[in-house]
N, C-alpha and C positions, 0 to 999 in steps of 0.2 A: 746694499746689493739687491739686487732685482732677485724676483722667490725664484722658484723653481715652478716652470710652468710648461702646459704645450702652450704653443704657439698661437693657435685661438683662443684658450683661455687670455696667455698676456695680451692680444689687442685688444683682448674687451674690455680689462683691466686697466691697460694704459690710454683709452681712450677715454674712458668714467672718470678715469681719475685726471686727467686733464693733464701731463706730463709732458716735457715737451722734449727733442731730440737731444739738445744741447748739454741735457742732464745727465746723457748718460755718457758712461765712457770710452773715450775713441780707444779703436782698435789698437793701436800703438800704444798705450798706457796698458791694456788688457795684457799685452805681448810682456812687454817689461818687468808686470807681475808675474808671470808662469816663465821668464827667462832667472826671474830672479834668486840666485843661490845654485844654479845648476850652469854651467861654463856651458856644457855641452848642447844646451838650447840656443844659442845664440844667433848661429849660423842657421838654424830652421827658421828663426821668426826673424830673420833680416832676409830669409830669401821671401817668407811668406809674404811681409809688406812689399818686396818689389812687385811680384807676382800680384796685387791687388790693386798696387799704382798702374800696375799693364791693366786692368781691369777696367778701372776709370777711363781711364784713354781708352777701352774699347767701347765703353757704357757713352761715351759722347759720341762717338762714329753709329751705335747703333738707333742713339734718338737721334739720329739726324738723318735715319738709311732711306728715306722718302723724298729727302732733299740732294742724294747723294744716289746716284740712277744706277752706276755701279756696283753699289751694293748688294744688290739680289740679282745680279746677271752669274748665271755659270759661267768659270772662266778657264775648267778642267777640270781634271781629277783626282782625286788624292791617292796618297799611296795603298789604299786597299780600295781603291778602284771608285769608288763615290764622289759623287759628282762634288765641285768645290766652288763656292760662291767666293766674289768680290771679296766681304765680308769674314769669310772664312779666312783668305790670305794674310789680308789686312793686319785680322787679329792673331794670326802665328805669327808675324812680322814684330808685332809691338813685344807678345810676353818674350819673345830670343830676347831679343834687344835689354829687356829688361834685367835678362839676367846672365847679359856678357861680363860684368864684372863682380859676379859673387862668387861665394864659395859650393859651385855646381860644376860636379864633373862632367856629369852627360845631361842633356834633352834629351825627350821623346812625346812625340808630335803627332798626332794623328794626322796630321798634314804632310807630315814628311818618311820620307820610305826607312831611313836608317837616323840613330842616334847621332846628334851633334855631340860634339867633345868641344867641354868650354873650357875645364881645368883639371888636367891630367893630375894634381895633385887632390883635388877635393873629396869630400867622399861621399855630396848627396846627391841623386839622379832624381830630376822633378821632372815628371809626364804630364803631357795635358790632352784634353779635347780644347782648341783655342776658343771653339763658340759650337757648343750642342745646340740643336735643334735648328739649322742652320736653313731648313728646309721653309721653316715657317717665316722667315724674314720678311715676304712679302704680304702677309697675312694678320703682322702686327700681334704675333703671339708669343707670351716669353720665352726666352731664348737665353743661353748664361754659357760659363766658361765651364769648367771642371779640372781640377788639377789634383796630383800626389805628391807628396816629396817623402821620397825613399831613400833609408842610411844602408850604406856598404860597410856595416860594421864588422865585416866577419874579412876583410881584407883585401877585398876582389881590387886587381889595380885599372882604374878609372878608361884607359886606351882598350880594358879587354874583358867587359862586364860581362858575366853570365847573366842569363835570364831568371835562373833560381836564386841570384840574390833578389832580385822585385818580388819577391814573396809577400802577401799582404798585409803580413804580420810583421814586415819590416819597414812599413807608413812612418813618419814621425809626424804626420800632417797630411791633411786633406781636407777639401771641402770644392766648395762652388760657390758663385757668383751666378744671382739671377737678373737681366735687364727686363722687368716688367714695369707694371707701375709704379713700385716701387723699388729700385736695387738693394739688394740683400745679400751678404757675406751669410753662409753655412760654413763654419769653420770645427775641425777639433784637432784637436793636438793630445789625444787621446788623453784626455782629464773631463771629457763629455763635450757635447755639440752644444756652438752657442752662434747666436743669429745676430751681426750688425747690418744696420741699414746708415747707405749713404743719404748725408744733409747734401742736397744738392747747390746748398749756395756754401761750404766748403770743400765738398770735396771728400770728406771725409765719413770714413765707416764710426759707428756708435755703438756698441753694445745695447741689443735690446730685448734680447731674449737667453736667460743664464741654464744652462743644463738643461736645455728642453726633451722630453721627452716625447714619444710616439703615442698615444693613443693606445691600450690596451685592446679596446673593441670598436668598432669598424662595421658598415654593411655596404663597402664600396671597392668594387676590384677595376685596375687596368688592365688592359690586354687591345691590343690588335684583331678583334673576333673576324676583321676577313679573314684572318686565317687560320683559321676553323681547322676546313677540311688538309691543313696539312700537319697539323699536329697528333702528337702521339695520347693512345687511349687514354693515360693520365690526367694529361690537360683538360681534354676534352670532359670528363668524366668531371674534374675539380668544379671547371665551369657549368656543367650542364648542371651540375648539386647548385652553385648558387641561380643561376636563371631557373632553377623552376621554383622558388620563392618559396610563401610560409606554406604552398602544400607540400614542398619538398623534403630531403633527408633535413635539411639546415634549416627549416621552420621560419625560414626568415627573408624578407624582401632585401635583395641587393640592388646597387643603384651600379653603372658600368659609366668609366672614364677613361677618356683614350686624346690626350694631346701631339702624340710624336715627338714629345722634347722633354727627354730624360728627367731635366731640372727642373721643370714644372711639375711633372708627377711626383718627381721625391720632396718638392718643396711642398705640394696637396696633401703628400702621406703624413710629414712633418707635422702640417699642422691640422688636418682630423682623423688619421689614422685609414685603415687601408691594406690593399696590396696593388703591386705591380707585378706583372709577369711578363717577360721575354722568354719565351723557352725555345729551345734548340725545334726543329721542326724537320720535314720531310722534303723540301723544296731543295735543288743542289745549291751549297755553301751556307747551307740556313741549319747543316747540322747540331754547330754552335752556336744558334743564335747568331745577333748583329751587335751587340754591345763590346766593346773594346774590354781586355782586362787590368790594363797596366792603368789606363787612363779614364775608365768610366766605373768599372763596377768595383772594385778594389775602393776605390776612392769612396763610392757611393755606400760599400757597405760598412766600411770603415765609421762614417758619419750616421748608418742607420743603426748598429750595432752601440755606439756608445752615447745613441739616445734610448736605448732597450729595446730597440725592435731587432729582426732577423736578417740574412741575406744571404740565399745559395741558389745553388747551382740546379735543384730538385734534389741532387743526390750528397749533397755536402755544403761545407760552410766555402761562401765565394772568397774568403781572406786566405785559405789553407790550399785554393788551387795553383797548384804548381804552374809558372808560367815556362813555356820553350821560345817564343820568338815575342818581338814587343808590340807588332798587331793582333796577336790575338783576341780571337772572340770567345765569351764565354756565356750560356745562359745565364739569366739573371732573373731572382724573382728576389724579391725583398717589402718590407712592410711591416708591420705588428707583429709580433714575435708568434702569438697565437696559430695564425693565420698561415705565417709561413711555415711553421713547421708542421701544419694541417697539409701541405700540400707537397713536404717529404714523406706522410703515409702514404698519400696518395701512390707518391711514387714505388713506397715500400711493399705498399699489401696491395694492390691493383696488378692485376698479371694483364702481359701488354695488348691482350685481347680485347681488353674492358673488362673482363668477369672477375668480380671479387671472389676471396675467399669462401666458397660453399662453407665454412664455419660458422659464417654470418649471413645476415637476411642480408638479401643484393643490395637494397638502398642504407643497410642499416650500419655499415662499416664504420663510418665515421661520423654517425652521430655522437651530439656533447654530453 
């Protein structure tokens, strides 16, 4: 079995050591062990493999989206009002399809305004983003799927889902699919995150990365810094601590990353550790932030949480928020456990003026 590694450590490791793809084991055998002795996994990791065969088939339309003009044209707009590429449609077209004949009650589709009903008797509901970062298509920068699949075990009947069944602690799976240089399965099935890459001359996902972990320390944050001035004192206050470097509270040089495509930055966190932040901001509809809950942060902190890193909202764990309708938005910050929960003080002790605690020296709050 492959150690227990981040993600940069294993490609240094499997590059030194001269290992080749073939050796490791496809995604479908990986399934078969973790199905094996529990009946009740079954139906999660036969919808998971469909859902990944829709992935392939979108990993070919998008190495080819230069040859294919349609691709990166807006062709409308999605159901929370965002503009919707070729590409976008394309690939909610392929994962429905995929999973007309499994055992899935409902869809939910960041493409689409209401839940599809596939099998009024089934009881898992998978939500997707079909292709995050959808913006960048033209710009040849990665770009990947994101999906959840959620059990209705508590009896909700499939024609009349509540929203507080998608609770994020009722995932039975999640992960992503990134189409960069290399395509990459981020999968957990809550027994820890583990990373296949597709062999392009089968077809097929590998195991190549076993229980990866996040990076404990980090001097790298994302964020969006045009928008600065519409965010609230906390933020502000987190960030202005890391940019002013080792004269600053946090002694230390930060480096700042900013792609616009979800999967990329949580596949950078994956593998050197990190944070990302979306927070809710001042701008109208920007209250909560712009990341989806059913179908991007749920999922995402799902996979960051059971590599040991963090994921909320500033004010709590993003798994434990209550969902009311299936586009909602919810802040999202997530990254190294440290880190994140460095920027719920923030939220905690920071009064929303900017001024800390007169207890403590202005810059000296959250020093380590």
């Amino acid at each position: 079995m492959i150690p227990i590694l981040n993600l940069y450590e294993w490609g240094q490791q499997g590059l030194e050591g001269g290992r080749i793809l073939d050796s490791f084991q496809p995604l479908n055998h990986f399934l078969d062990d973790w199905v094996y002795g529990y009946t009740d996994r079954s139906e999660v990791a036969e919808t998971i493999l469909a859902i990944i065969e829709g992935c392939v088939k979108i990993n070919d339309h998008v190495a080819r989206s230069g040859l294919q003009s349609d691709n990166g044209k807006i062709v409308g707009d999605n159901a929370d009002g965002d503009a919707q590429k070729g590409l976008d449609v394309l690939s909610n077209k392929i994962l429905i399809n995929q999973l007309q004949d499994l055992p899935v009650a409902q869809i939910i589709s960041e493409e689409i305004e209401e839940a599809v009903v596939v099998d009024p008797n089934a009881h898992l509901i998978v939500a997707f983003d079909p292709l995050d970062g959808s913006s960048n298509i033209d710009t040849n920068v990665s770009i990947g799927t994101i999906f959840s699949i959620y059990d209705l075990d508590d009896g909700h009947p499939a024609g009349d889902i509540k929203c507080d069944a998608l609770l994020g602690t009722n995932q039975r799976a999640a992960g992503y699919v990134i189409y960069g240089p290399g395509t990459m399965l981020v999968l957990t099935c809550g027994d820890g995150t583990h990373i296949f890459t597709l062999d392009p001359k089968t077809s097929k996902f590998h195991l190549t990365g076993e229980s990866i972990k996040i990076p404990t320390e980090a001097s790298e944050f994302a964020v969006n810094l045009s928008n600065y001035r519409h965010w609230d004192e906390h933020i502000r206050t987190y960030i202005d601590d890391c940019l002013d470097g080792e004269k600053g509270v946090r002694k230390e040089n930060y480096n700042m990353r900013w792609v616009a495509s979800l999967v990329a930055e949580c596949h950078r966190i994956f593998s050197r550790g990190g944070i990302f932040l979306y927070p809710g901001d001042h701008r109208p509809g920007y209250a909560n932030g712009r990341l989806r809950l059913l179908y991007e942060a749920n999922a995402v902190a799902f996979l960051v949480e059971q590599a040991g890193g963090a994921a909320t909202t500033g004010h709590g764990r993003v798994l434990e928020v209550e969902p009311t309708e299936i586009h909602q938005r919810v802040p999202l910050i997530f990254g190294s456990k440290a880190e994140v929960e460095r920027v719920e003080r923030y939220y905690a002790e920071l009064h929303h003026t900017g001024i800390r605690s007169p207890l403590f020296e202005y810059r000296g709050l959250f020093r380590s």
